[in-house]
C-alpha positions in Angstrom: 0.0 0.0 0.0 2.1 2.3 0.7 4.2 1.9 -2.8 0.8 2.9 -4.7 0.6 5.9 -2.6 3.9 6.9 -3.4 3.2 6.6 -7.1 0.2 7.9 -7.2 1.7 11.0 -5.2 4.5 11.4 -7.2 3.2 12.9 -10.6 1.5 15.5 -8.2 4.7 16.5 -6.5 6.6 16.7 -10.0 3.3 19.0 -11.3 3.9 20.9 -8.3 7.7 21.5 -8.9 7.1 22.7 -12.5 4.6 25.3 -11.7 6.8 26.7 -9.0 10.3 26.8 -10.1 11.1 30.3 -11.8 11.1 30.4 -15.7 14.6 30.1 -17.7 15.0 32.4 -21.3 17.0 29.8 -22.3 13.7 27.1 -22.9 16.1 24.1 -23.5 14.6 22.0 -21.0 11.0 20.7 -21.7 9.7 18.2 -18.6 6.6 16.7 -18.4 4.2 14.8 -15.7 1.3 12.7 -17.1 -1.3 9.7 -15.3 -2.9 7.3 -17.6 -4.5 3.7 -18.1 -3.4 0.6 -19.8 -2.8 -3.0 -19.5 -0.2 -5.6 -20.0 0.1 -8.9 -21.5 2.3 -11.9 -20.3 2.0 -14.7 -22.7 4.4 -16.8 -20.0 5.3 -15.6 -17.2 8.3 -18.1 -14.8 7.7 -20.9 -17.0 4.2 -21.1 -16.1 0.6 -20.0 -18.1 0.3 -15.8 -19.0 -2.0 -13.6 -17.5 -3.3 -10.2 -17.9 -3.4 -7.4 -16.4 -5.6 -3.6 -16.3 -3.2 -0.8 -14.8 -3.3 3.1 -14.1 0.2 4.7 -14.6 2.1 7.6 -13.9 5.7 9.3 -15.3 8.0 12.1 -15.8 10.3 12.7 -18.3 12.6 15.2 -19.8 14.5 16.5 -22.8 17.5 18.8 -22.7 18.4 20.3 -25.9 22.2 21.9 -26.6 22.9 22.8 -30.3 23.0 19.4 -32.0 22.8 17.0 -28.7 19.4 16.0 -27.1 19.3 14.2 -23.6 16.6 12.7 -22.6 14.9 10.9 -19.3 11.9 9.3 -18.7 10.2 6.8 -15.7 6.9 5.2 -16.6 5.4 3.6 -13.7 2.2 1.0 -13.3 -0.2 0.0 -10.6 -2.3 -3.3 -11.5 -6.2 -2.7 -10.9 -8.6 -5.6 -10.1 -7.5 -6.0 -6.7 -3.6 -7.6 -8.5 -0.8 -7.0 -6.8 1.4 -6.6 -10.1 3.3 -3.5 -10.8 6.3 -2.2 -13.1 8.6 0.1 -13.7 10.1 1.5 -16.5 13.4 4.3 -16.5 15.5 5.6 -19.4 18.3 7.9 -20.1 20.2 8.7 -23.0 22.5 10.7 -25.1 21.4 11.6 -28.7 23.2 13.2 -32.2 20.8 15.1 -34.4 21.3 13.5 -37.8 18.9 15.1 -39.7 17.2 18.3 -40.0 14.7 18.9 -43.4 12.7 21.9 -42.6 9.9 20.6 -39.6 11.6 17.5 -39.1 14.4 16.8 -36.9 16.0 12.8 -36.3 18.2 11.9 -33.5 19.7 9.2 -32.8 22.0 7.6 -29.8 22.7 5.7 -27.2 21.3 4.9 -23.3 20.6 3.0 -20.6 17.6 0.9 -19.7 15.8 -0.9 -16.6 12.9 -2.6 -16.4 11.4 -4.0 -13.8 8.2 -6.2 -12.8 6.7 -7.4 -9.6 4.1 -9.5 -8.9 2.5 -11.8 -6.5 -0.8 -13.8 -8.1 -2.0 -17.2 -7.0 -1.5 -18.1 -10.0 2.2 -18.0 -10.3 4.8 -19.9 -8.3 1.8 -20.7 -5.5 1.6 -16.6 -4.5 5.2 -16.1 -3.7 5.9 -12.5 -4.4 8.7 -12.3 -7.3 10.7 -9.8 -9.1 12.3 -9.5 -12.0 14.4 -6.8 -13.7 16.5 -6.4 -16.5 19.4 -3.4 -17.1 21.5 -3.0 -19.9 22.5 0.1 -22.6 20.3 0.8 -25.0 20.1 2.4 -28.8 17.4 4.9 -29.3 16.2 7.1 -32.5 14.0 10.4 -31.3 11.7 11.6 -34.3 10.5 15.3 -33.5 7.6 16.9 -36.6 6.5 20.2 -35.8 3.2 21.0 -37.4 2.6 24.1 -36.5 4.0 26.5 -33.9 2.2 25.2 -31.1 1.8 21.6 -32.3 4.2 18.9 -32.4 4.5 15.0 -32.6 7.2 12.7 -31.6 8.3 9.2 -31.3 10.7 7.8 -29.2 12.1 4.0 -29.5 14.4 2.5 -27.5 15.9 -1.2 -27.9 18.0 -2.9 -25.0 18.7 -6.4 -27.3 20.8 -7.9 -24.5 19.8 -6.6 -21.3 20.9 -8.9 -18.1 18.1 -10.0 -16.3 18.0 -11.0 -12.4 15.3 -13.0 -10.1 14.4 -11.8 -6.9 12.2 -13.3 -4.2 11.4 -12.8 -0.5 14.3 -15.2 0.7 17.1 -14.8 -2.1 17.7 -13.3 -5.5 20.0 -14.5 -8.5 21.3 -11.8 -10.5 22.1 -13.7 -13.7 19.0 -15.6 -14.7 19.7 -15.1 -18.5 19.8 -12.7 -21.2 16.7 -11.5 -23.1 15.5 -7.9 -24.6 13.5 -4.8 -23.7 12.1 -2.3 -26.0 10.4 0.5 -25.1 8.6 3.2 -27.2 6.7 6.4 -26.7 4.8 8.1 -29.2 3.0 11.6 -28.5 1.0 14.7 -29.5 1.8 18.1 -27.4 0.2 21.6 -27.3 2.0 24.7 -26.2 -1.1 26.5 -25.1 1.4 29.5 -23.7 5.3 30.2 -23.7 5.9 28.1 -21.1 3.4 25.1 -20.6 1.4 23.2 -22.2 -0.7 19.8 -22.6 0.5 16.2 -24.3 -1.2 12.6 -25.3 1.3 9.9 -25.8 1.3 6.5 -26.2 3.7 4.9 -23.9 4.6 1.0 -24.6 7.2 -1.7 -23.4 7.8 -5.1 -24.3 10.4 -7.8 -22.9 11.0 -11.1 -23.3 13.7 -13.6 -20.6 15.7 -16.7 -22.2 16.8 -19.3 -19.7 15.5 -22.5 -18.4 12.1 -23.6 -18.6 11.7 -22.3 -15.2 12.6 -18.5 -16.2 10.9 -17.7 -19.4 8.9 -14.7 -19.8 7.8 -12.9 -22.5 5.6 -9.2 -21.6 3.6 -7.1 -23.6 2.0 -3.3 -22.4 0.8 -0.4 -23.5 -1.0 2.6 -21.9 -2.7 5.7 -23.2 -1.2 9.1 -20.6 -2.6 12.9 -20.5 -0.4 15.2 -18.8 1.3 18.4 -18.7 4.8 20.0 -19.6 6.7 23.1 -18.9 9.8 24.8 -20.7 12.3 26.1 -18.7 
């Protein structure tokens, strides 16, 4: 319980911060807050038979822009509804190279770092023991920005971890080298500056991730959410 009401607190905190904190001329920094709903997919989950899963979710993330570099940050969070204690958690940074620049267009491309991590603890898996399982490892990412008109723009954001080390955790022990397996993790979005310094986004935040070791281990995950949230330039 008291995990969820951290989450849920903590896009309201972040809100908070960006309406406070005095206004830069400089406008490189664009960070955002959004909540949303979605659901996830496990087609196996330990070995065993898949499940799924209705979530809310909440995250913040961030781009920095210096001449041709763009740094970015984002953690995506989930909550399992239906009374299912499952949640995960989702954090990214990166470096990126603008490539490409053709009038509204702009492409980037680079490299970061990835974890993902899920927890659960179902009946239905491994008799109700309460397991976790996270995966780290760098990552290659390509940012696409379009703006359509001055106060519209789109974006998508994909990021591919191929062979990102994976670890099992439970309430007695944990083994940190379970396999190898990938994680992908995408964003798409829609934003309106409705003013200079905020404005209002719709994105389309998805993860997938899949675990290769003994019959025991595998697990493959599927989950997408739809967010509405806020950002701020400073």
């Amino acid at each position: 319980m008291r995990k969820r009401s951290w989450l849920r607190g903590l896009p309201i905190l972040v809100l908070c911060c960006l309406l406070l904190i005095p206004y830069s001329a400089s406008a490189q920094l664009l960070a955002g807050v959004h909540l949303g709903y979605g659901g996830t997919t496990y087609s196996q989950v330990l070995g065993e038979k898949g499940l799924k899963n209705s979530e809310w979710s909440a995250g913040i993330w961030a781009n920095y822009h210096h001449e041709e570099l763009l740094f970015t940050g984002l953690y995506h969070g989930s909550l399992g509804l239906e009374d299912t204690d499952i949640s995960r958690h989702l954090a990214h940074i990166g470096a990126n190279y603008r490539f490409l620049e053709e009038d509204a267009l702009q492409v980037y491309g680079g490299l970061g770092y990835q974890v993902v991590s899920t927890r659960f603890q179902i009946p239905e898996i491994r008799t109700g023991d309460r397991n976790t399982l996270t995966g780290h490892g760098f990552a290659g990412q390509v940012v696409v920005d379009i703006g359509i008109t001055e106060e519209v723009h789109t974006s998508a954001m994909v990021m591919a971890s191929p062979w990102a080390k994976w670890s099992h955790g439970t309430d007695t022990s944990t083994d940190h080298d379970i396999g190898s397996g990938s994680a992908f993790l995408y964003r798409l979005e829609v934003s309106y500056e409705f003013s200079t310094d905020f404005g209002a986004h719709l994105s389309l935040v998805g993860n997938n991730f899949s675990i290769k070791g003994d019959s025991s281990i595998n697990t493959r995950s599927n989950s997408a959410s739809i967010n509405l949230g806020v950002t701020r330039r400073f």
